[in-house]
N, CA, C and O of each residue as an XYZ file, in Angstrom:
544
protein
N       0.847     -1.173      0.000
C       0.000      0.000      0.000
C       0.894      1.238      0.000
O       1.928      1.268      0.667
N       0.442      2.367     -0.835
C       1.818      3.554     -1.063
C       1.250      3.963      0.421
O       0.218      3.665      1.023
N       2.401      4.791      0.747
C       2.530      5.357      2.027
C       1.480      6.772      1.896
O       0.840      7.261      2.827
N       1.507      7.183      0.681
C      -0.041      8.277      0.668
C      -1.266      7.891      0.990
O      -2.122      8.585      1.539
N      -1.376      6.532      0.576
C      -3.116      5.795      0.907
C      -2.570      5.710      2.251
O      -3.019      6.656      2.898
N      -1.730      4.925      3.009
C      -1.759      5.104      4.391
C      -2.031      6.531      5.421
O      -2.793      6.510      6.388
N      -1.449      7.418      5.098
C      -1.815      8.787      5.233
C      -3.095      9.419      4.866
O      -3.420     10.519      5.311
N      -3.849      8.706      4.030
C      -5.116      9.480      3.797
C      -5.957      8.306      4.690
O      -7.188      8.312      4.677
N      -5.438      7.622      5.216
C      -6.139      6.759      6.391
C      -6.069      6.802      7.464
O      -6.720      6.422      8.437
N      -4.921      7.475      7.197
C      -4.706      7.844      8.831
C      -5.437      9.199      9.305
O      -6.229      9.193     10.248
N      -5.165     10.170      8.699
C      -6.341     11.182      8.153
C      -7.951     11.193      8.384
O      -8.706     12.098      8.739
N      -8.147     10.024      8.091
C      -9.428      9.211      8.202
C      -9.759      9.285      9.826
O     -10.572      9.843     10.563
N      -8.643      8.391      9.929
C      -8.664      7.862     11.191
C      -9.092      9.123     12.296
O      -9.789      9.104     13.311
N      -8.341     10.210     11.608
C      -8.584     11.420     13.065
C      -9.799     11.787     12.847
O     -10.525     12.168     13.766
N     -10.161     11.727     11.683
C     -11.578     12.460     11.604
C     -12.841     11.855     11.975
O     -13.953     12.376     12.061
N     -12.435     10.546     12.198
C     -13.662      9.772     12.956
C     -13.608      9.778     14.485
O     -14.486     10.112     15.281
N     -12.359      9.327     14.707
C     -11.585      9.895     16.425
C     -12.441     10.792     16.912
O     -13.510     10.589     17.489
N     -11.901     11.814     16.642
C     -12.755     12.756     17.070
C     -14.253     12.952     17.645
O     -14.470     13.461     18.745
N     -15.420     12.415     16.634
C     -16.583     12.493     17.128
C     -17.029     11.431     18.222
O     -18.044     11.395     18.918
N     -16.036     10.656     18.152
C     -16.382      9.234     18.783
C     -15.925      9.920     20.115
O     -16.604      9.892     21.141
N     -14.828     10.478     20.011
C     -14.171     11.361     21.852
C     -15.992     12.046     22.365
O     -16.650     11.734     23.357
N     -16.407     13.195     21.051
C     -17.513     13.919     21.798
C     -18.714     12.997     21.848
O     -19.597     13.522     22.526
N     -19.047     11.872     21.400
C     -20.163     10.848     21.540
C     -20.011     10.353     22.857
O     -20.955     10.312     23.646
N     -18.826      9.962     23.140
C     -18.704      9.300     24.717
C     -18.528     10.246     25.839
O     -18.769      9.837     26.975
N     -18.129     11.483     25.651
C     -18.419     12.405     26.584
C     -19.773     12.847     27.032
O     -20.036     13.191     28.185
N     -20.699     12.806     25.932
C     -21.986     13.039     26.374
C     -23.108     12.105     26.448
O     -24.324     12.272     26.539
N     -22.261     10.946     26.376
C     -22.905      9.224     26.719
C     -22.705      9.374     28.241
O     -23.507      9.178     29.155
N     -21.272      9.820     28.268
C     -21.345      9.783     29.571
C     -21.815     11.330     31.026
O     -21.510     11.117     32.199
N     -22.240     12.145     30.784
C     -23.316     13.038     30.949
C     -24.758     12.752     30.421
O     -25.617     13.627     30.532
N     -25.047     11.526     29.840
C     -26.466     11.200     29.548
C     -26.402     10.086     31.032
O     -27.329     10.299     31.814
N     -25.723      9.313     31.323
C     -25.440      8.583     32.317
C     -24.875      8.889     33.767
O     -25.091      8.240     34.791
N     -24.209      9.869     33.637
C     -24.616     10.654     35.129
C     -25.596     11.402     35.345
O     -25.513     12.073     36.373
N     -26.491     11.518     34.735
C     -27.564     11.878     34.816
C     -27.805     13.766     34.795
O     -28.757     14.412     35.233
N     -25.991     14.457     33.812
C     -25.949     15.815     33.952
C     -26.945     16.457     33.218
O     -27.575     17.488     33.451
N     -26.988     15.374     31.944
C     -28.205     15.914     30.575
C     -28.890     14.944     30.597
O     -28.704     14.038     31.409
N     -29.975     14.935     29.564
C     -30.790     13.908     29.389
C     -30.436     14.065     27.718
O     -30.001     15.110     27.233
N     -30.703     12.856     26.963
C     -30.280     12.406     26.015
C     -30.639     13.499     24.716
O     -29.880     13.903     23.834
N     -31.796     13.748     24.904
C     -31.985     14.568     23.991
C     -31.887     16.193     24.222
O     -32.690     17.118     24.104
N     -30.537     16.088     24.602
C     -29.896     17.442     25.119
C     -29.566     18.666     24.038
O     -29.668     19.888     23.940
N     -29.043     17.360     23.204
C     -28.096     17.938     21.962
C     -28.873     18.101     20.617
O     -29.584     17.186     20.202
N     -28.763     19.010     20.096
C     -29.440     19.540     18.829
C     -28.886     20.555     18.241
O     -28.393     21.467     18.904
N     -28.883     20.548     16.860
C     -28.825     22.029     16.384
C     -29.163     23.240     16.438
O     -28.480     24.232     16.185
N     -30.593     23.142     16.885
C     -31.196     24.306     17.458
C     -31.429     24.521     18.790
O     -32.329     25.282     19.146
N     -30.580     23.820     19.736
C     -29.973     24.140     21.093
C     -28.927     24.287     21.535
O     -28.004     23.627     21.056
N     -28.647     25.330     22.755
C     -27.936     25.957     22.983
C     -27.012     25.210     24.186
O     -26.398     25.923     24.979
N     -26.947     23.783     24.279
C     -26.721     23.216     25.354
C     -25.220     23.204     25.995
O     -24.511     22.245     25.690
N     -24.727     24.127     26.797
C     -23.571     24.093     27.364
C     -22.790     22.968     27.084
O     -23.429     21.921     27.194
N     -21.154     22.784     26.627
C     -20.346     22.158     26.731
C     -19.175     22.278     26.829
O     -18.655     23.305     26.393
N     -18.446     21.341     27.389
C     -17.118     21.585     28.189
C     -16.220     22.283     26.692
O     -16.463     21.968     25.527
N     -14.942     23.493     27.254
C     -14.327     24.151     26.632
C     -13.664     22.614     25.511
O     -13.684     22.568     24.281
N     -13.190     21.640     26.387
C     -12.627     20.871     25.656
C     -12.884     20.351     24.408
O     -12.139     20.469     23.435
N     -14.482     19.482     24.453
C     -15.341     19.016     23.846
C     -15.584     20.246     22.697
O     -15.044     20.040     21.610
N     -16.284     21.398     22.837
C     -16.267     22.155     22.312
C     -15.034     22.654     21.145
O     -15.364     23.287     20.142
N     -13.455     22.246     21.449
C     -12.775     22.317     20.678
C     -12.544     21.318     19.551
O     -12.364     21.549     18.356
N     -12.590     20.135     20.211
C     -12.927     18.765     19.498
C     -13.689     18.843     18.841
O     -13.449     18.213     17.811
N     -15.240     19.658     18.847
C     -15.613     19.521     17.423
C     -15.532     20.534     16.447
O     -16.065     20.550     15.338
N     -14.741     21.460     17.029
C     -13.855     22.549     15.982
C     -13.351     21.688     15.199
O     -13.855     21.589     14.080
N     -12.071     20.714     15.612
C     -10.842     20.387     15.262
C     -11.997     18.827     14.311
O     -11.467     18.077     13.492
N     -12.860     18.758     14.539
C     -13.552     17.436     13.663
C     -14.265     17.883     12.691
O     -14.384     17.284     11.623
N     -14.984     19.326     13.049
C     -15.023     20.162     11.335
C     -13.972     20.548     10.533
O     -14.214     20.297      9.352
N     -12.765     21.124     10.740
C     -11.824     21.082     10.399
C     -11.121     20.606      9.491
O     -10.503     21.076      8.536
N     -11.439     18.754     10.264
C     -10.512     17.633      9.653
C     -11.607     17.326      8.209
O     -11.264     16.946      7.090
N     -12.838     17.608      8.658
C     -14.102     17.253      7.531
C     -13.780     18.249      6.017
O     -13.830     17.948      4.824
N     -13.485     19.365      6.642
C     -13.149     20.526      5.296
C     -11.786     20.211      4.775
O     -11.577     21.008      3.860
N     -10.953     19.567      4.904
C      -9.550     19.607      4.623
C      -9.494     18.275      3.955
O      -8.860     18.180      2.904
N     -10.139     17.165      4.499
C     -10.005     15.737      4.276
C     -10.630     15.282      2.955
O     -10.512     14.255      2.286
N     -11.305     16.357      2.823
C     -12.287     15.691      0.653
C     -10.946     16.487      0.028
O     -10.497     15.813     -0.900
N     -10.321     17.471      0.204
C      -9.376     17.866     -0.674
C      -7.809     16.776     -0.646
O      -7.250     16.135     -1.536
N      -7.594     16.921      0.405
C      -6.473     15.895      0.727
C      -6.514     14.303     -0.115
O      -5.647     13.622     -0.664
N      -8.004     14.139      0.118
C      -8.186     12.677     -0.448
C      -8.633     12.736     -2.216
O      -8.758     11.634     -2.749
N      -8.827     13.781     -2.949
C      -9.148     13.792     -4.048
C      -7.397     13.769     -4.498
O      -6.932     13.004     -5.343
N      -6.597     14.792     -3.712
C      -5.404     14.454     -4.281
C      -4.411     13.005     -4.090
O      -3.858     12.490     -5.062
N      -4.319     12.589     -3.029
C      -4.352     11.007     -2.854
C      -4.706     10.017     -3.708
O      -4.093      8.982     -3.968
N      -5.859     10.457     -4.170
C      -6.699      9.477     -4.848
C      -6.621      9.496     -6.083
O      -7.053      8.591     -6.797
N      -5.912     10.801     -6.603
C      -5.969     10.639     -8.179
C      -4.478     10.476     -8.286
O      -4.044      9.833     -9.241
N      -3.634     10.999     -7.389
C      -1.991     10.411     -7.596
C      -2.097      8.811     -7.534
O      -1.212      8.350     -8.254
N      -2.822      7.844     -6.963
C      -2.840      6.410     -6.934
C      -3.633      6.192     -8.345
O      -3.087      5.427     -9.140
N      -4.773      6.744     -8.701
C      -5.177      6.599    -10.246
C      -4.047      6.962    -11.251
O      -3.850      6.228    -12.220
N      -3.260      8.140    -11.031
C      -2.561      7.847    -12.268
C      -1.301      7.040    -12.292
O      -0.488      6.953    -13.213
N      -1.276      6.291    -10.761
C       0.248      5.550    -10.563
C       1.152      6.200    -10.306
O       2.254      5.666    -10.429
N       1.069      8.016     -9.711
C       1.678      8.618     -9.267
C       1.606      8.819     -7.398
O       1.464      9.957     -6.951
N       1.719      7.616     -6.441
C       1.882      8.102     -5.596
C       3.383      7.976     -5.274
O       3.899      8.597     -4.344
N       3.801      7.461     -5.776
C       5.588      7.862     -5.096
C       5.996      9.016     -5.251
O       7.145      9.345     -4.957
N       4.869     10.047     -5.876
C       5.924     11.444     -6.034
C       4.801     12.420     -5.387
O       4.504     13.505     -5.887
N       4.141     11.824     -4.058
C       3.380     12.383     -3.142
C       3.880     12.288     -1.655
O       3.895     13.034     -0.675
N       4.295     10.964     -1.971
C       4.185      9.713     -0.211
C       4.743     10.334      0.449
O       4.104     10.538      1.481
N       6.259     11.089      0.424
C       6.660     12.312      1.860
C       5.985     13.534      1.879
O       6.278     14.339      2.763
N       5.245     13.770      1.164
C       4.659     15.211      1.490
C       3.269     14.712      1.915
O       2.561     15.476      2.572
N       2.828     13.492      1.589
C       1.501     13.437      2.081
C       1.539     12.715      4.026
O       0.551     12.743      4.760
N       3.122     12.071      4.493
C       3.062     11.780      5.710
C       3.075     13.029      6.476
O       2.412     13.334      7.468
N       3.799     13.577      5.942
C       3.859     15.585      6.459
C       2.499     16.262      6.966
O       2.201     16.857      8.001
N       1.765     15.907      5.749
C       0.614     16.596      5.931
C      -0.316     16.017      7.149
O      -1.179     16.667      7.741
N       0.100     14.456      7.430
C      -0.703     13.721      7.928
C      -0.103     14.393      9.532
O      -0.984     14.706     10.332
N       0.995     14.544      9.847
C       2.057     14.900     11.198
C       1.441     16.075     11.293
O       0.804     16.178     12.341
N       1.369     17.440     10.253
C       0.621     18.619     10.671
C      -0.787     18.509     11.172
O      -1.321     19.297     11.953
N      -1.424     17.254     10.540
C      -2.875     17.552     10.970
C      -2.734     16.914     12.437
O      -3.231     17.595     13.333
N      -2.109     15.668     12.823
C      -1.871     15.776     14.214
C      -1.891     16.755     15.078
O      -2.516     17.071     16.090
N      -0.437     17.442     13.945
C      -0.326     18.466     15.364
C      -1.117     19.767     15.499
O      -1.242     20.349     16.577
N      -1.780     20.303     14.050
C      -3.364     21.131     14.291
C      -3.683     20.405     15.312
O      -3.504     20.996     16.378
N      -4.333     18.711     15.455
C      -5.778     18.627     16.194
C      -5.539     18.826     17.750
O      -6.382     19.158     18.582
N      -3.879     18.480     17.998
C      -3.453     18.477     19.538
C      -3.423     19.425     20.180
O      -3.765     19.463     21.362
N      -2.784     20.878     19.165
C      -2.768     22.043     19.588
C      -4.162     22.534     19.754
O      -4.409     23.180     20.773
N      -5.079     22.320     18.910
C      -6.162     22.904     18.854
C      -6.882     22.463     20.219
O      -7.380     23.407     20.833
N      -7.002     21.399     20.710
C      -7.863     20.288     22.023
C      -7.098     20.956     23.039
O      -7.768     21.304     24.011
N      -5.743     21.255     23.076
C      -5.336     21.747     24.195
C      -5.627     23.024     24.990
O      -5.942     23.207     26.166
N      -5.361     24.059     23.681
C      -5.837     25.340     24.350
C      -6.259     26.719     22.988
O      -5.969     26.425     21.828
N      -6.513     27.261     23.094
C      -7.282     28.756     22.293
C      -6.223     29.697     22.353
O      -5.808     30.247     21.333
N      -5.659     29.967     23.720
C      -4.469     30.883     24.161
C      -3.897     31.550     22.320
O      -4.181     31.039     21.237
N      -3.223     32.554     22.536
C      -3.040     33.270     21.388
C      -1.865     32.702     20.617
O      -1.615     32.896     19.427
N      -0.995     31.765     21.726
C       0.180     31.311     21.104
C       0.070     29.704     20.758
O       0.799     28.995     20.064
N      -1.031     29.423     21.453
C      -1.494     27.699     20.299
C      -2.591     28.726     19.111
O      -2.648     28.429     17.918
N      -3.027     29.382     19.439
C      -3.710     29.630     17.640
C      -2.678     30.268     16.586
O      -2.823     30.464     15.380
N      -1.774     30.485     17.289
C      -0.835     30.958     16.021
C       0.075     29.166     15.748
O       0.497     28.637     14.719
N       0.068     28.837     16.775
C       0.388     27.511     16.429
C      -0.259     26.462     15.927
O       0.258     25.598     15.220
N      -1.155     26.497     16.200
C      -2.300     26.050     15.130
C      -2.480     26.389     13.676
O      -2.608     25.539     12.795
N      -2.482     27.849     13.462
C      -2.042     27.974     12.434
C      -1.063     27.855     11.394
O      -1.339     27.943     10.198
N       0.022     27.666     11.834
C       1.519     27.300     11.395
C       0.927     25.928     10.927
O       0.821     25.943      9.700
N       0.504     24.746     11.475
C       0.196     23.346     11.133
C      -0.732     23.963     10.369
O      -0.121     24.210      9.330
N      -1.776     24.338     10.262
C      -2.454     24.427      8.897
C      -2.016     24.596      7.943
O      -2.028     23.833      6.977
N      -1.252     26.274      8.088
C      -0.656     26.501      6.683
C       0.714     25.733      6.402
O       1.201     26.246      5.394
N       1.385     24.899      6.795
C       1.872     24.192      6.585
C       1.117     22.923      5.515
O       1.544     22.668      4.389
N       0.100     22.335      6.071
C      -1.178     21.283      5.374
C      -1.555     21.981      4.122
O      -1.944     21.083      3.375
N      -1.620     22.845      3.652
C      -2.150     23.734      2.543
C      -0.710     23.628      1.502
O      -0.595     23.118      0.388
N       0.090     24.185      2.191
C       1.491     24.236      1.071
C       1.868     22.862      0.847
O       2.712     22.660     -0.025
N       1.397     21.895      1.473
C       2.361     20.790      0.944
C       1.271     20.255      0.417
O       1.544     19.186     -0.128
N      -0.097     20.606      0.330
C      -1.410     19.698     -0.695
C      -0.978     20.631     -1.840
O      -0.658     20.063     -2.884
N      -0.933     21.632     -1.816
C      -0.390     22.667     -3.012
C       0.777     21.865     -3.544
O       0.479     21.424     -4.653
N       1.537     21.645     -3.309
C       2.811     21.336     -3.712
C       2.792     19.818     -3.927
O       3.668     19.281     -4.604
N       1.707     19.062     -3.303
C       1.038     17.889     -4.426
C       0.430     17.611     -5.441
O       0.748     16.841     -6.348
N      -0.569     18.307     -5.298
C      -1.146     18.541     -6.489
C      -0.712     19.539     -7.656
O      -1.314     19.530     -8.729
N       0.388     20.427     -7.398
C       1.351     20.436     -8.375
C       2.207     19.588     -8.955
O       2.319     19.634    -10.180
N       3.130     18.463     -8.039
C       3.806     17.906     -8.569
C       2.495     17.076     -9.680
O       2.485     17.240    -10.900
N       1.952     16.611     -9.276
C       0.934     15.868    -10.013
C       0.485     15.903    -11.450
O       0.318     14.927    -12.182
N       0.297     17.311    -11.772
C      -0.540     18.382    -12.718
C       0.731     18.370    -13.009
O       1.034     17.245    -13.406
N       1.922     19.328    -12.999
C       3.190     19.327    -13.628
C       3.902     17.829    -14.375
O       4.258     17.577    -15.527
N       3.897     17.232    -13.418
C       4.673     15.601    -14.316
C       3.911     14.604    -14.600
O       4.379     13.606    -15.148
């Protein structure tokens, strides 16, 4: 398996992570009895922990970034071009780590600039895939 399909799985992997962290947090506030189950809605306003609350920042996030990431993945393995992706696409996979860690940890002004650095980092090197791609 090229090391880009592994990376766009791993990719995967965070972006499901994620909701599954805020599903069991409020499984478990449906079970201490803090909320009642049908707490949560779109059109309610139901308090949640700063943490949780970042987690599903960092799981929209991974949702907006992850159809682009994987269209380029996916067509470098269609044209038999992933060997001239596979280190820039583990890169991308290490920045989105370290977006989602920085992001869960804290807001503070110096993880959002650090947060940002891992993004725009994730952007230049999908740029610079899907160039090599389109170019050779």
């Amino acid at each position: 398996m090229a090391t880009s399909i592994c990376a766009l799985l791993g990719f995967a992997a965070l972006t499901l992570l994620l909701p599954f962290i805020v599903v069991n947090a409020r499984a478990l506030e449906i079970v201490t009895g803090k909320n009642p189950a049908n707490a949560w809605g779109r059109d309610k306003n139901t308090p949640r922990p700063p943490f949780i609350l970042r987690l599903e920042h960092a799981h929209a996030n991974c949702i907006e970034n992850l159809v682009v990431f994987a269209a380029i993945v996916l067509a470098a393995a269609a044209l038999g071009k992933s060997a001239a992706i596979d280190a820039a696409a583990l890169f991308v996979l290490y920045a989105r780590v370290g977006q989602i860690v920085t992001h869960a940890i804290s807001t503070n002004q110096v993880a959002v600039l650090i947060r940002a650095t891992f993004y725009f980092v994730q952007l230049v090197l999908m740029a610079w895939m899907l160039y090599s791609l389109m170019a050779g």
